[in-house]
Residue frames as a rotation matrix with the C-alpha (Angstrom) as fourth column:
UNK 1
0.211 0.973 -0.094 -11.00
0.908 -0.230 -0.349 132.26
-0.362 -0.012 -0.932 -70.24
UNK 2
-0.606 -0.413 0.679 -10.90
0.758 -0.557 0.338 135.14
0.239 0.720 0.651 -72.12
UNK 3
-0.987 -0.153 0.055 -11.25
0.102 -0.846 -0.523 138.85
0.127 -0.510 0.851 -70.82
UNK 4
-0.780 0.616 -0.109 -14.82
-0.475 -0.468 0.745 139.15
0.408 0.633 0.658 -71.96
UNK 5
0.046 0.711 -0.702 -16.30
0.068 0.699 0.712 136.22
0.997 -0.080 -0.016 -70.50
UNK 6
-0.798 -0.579 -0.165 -14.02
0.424 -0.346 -0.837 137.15
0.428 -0.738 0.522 -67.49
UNK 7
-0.929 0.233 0.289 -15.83
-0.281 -0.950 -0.134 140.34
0.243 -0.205 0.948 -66.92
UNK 8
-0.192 0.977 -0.097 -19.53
-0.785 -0.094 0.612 138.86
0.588 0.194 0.785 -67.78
UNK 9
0.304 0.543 -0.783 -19.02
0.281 0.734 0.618 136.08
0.910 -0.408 0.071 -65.12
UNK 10
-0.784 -0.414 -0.462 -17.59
0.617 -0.450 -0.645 138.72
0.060 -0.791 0.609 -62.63
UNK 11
-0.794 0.578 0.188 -20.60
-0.517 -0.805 0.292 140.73
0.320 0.135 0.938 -63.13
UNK 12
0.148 0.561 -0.815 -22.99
0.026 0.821 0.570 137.66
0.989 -0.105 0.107 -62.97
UNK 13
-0.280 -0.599 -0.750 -21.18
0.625 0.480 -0.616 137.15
0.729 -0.641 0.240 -59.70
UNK 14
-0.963 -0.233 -0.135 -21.57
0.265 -0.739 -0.620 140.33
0.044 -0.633 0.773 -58.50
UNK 15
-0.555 0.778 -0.295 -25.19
-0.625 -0.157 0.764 140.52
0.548 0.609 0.574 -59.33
UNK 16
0.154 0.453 -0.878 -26.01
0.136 0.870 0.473 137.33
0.979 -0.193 0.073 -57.80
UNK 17
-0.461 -0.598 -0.656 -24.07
0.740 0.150 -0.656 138.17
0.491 -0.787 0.373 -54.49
UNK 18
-0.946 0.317 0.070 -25.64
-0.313 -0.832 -0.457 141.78
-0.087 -0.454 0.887 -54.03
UNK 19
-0.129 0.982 -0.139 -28.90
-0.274 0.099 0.957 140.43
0.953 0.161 0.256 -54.83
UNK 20
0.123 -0.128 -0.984 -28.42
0.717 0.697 -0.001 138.12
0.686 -0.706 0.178 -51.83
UNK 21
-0.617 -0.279 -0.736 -27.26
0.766 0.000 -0.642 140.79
0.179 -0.960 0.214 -49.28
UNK 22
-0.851 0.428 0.306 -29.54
-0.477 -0.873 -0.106 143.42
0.221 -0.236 0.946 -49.98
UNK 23
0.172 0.970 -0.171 -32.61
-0.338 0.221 0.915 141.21
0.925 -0.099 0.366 -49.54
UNK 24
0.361 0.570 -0.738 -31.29
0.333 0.661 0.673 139.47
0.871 -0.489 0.048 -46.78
UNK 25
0.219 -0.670 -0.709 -28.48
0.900 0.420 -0.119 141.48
0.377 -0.612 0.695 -44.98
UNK 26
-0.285 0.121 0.951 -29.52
-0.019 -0.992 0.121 145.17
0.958 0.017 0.285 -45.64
UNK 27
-0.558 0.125 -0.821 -29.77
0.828 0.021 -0.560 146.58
-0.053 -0.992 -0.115 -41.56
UNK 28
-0.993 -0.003 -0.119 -31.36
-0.043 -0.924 0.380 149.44
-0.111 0.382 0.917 -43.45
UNK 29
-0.291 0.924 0.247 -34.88
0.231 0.319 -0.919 149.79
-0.928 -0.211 -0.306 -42.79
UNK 30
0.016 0.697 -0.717 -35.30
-0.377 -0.660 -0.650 151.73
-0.926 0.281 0.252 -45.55
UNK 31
-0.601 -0.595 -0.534 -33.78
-0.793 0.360 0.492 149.34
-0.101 0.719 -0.688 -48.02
UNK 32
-0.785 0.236 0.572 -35.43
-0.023 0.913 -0.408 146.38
-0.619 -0.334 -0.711 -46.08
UNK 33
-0.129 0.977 -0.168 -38.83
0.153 -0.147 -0.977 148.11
-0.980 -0.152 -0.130 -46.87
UNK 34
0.130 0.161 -0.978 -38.10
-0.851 -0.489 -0.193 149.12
-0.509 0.857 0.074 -50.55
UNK 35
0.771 0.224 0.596 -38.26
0.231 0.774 -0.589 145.23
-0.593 0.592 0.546 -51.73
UNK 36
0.141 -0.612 -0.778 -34.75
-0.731 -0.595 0.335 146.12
-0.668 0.521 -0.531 -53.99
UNK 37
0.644 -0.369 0.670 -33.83
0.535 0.843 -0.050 143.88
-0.547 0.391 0.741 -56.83
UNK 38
-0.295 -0.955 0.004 -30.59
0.095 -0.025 0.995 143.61
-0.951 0.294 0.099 -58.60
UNK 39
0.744 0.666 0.061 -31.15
-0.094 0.195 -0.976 144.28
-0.662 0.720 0.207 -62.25
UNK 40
0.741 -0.568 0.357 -27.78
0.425 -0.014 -0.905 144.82
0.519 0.823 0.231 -64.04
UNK 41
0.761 -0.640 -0.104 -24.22
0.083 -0.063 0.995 145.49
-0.643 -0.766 0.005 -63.19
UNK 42
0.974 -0.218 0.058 -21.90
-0.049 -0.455 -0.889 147.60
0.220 0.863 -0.454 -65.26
UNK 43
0.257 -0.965 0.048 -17.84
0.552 0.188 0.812 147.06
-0.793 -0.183 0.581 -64.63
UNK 44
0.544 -0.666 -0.511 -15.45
-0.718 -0.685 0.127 149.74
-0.434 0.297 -0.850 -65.59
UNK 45
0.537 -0.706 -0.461 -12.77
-0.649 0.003 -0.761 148.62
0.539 0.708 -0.456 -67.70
UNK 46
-0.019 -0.963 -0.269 -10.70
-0.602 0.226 -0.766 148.02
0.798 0.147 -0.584 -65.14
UNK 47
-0.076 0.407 -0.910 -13.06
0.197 0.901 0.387 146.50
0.977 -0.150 -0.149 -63.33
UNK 48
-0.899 -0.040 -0.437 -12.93
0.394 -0.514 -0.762 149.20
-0.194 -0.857 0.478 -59.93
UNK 49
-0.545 0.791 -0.278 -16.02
-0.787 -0.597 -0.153 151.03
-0.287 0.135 0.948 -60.40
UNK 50
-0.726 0.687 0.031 -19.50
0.685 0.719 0.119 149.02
0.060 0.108 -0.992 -60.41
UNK 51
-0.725 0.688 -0.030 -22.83
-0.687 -0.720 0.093 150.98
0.042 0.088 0.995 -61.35
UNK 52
-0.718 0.695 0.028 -25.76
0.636 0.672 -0.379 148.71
-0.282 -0.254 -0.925 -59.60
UNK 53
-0.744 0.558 0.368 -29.06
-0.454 -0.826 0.335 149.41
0.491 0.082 0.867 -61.14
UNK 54
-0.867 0.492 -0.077 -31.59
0.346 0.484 -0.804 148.59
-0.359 -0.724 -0.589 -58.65
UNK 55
-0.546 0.766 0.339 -35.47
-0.281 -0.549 0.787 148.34
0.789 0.335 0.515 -58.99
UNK 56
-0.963 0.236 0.127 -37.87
-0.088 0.171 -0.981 148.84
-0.254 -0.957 -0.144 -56.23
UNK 57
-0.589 0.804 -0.086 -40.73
0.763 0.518 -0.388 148.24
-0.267 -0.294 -0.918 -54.76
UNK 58
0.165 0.926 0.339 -44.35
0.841 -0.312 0.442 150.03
0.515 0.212 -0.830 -55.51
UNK 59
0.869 0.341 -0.358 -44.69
0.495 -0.578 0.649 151.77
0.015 -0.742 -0.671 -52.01
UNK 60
0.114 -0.713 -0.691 -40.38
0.874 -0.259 0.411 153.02
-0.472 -0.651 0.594 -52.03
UNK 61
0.894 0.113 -0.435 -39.44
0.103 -0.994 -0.045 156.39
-0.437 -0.005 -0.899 -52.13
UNK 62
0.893 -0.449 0.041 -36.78
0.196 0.305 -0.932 156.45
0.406 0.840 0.360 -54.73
UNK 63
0.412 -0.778 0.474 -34.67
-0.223 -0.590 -0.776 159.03
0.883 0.215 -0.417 -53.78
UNK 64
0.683 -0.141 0.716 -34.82
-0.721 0.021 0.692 157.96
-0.113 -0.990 -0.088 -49.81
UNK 65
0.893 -0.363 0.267 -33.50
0.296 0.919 0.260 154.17
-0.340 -0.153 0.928 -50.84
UNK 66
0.703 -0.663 0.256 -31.00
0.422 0.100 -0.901 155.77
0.572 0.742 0.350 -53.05
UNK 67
0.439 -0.185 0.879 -29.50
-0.714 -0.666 0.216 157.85
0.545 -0.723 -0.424 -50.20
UNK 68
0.616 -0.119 0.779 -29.64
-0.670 0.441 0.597 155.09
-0.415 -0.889 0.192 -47.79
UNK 69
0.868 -0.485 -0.105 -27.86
0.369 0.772 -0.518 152.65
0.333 0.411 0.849 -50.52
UNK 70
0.655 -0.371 0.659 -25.16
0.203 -0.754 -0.625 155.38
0.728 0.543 -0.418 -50.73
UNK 71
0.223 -0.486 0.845 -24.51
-0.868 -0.494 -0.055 155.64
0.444 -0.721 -0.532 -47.39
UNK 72
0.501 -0.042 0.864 -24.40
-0.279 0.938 0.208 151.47
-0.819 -0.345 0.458 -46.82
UNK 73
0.872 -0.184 -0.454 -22.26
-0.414 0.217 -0.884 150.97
0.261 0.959 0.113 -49.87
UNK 74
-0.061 -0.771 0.635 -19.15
-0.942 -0.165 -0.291 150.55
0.329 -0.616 -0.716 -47.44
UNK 75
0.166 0.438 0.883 -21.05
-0.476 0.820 -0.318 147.52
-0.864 -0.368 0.344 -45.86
UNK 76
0.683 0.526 0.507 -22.09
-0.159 0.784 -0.600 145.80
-0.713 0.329 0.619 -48.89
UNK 77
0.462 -0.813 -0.356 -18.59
-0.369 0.189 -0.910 146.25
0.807 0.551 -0.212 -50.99
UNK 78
-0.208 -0.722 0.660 -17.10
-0.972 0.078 -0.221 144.85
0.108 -0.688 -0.718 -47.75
UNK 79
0.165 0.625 0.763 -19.72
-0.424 0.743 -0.518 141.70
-0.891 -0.238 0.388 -47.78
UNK 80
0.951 0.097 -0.292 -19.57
-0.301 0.102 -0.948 141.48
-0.062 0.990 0.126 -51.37
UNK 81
0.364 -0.931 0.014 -15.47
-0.712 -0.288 -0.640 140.96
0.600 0.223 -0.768 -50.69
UNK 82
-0.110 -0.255 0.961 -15.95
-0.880 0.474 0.025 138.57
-0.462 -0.843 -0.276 -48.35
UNK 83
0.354 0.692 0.629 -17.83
-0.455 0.715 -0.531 136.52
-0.817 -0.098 0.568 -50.85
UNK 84
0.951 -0.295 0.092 -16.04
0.223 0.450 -0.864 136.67
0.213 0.843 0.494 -53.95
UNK 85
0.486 -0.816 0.314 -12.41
0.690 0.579 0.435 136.08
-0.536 0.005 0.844 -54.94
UNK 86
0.611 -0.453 0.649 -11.47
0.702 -0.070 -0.709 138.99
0.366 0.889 0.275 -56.91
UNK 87
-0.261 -0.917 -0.303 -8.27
0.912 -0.131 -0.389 141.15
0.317 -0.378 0.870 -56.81
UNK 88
-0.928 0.250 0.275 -10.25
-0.307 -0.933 -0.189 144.68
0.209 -0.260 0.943 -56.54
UNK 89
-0.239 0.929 -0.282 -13.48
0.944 0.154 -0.293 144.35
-0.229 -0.336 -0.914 -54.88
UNK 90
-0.577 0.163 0.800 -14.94
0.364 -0.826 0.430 147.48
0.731 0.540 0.417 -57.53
UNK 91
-0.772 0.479 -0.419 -16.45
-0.221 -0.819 -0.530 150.80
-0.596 -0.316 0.738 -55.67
UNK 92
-0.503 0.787 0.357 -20.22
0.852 0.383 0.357 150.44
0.145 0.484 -0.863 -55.84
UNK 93
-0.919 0.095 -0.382 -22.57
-0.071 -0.995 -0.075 153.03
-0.387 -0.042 0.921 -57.09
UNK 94
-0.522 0.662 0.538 -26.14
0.823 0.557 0.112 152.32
-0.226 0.501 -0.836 -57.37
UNK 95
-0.818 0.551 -0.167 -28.52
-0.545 -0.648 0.532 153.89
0.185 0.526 0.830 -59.46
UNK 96
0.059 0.948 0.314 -32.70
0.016 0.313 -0.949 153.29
-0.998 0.062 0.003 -59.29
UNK 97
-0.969 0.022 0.246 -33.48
0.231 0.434 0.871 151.53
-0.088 0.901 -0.425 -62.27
UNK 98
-0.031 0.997 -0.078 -37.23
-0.359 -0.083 -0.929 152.68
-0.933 -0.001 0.361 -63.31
UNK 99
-0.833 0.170 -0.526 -37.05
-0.424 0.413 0.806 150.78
0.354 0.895 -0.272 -66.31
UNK 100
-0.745 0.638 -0.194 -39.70
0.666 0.728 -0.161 148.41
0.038 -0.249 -0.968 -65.10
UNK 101
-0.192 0.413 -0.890 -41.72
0.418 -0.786 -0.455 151.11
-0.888 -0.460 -0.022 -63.57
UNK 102
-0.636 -0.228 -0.737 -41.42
-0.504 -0.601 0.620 153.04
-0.584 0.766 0.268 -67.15
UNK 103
-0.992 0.043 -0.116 -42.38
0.023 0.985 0.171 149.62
0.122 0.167 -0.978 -68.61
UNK 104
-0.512 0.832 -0.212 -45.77
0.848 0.451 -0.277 149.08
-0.135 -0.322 -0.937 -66.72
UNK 105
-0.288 0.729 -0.622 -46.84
0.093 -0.625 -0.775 153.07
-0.953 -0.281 0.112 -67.09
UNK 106
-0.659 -0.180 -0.730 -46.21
-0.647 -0.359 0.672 152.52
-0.383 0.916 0.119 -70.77
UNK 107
-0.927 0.374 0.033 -48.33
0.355 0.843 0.405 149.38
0.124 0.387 -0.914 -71.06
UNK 108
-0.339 0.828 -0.447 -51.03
0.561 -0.204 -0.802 150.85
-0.755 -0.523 -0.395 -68.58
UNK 109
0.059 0.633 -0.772 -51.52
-0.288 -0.730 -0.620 153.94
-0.956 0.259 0.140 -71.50
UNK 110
-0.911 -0.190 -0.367 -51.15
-0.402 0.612 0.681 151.44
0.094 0.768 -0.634 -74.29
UNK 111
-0.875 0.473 -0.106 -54.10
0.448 0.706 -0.548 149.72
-0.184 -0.526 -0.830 -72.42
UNK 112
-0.263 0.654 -0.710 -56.28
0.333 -0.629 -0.703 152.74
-0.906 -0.421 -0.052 -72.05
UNK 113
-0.005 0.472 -0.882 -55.94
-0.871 -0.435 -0.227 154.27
-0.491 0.767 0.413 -75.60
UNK 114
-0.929 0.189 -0.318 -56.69
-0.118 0.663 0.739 150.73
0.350 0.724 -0.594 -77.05
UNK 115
-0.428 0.873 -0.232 -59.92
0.860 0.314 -0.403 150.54
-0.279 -0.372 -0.885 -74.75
UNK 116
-0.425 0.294 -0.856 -60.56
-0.053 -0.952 -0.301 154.30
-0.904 -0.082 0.421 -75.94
UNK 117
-0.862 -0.249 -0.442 -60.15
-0.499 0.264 0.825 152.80
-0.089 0.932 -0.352 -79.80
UNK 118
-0.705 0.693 -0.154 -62.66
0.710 0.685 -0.165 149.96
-0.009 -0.225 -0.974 -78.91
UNK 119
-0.166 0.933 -0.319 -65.25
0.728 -0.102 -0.678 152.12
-0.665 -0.344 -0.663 -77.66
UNK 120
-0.699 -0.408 -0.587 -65.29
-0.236 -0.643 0.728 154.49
-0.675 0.648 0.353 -80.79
């Protein structure tokens, strides 16, 4: 298998695996409550260093969930090590994804100045 695919089915992996404990194994209310999904997973070079971008829920307070990831990262690179096979289990560093979030306010005023157009 060749480095490349390597990487993109160690990511896949890792993606799939954190999806899984943050929905079901997070002891963090505040995580529980922020509905997280897994969106992408970035791998250093050398494959030590992971950058999780997470998107939340409607109702979460960004900056709280990010915090509370931050401080449970310890946990879930320990879970995450139980689950896969690889020689470094990579330091995890998540980031709030607001792509989505970006996404829907961009559609919402896409929406509006076509219904403004209309009524003209």
């Amino acid at each position: 298998m060749s480095g490349s695919r390597r990487k993109a089915r160690t990511r896949e992996d890792i993606q799939r695996e954190l999806s899984a404990i943050l929905e079901f194994e997070s002891r963090d209310p505040v995580v529980r409550a922020a509905f997280p999904t897994v969106m992408d997973v970035r791998l250093s070079v050398d494959g030590r260093y992971a950058k999780v971008y997470v998107a939340l829920g409607a109702d979460a307070d960004p900056k709280d969930v990010e915090r509370a990831l931050a401080q449970d990262r310890g946990f879930y690179r320990s879970l995450l090590a139980e689950r896969l096979s690889l020689r470094h289990t990579p330091e995890l560093r998540f980031v709030i994804d607001e792509t989505v979030e970006r996404g829907m306010r961009l559609d919402a005023i896409l929406r509006d100045e076509g219904e403004n157009l209309g009524a003209s």
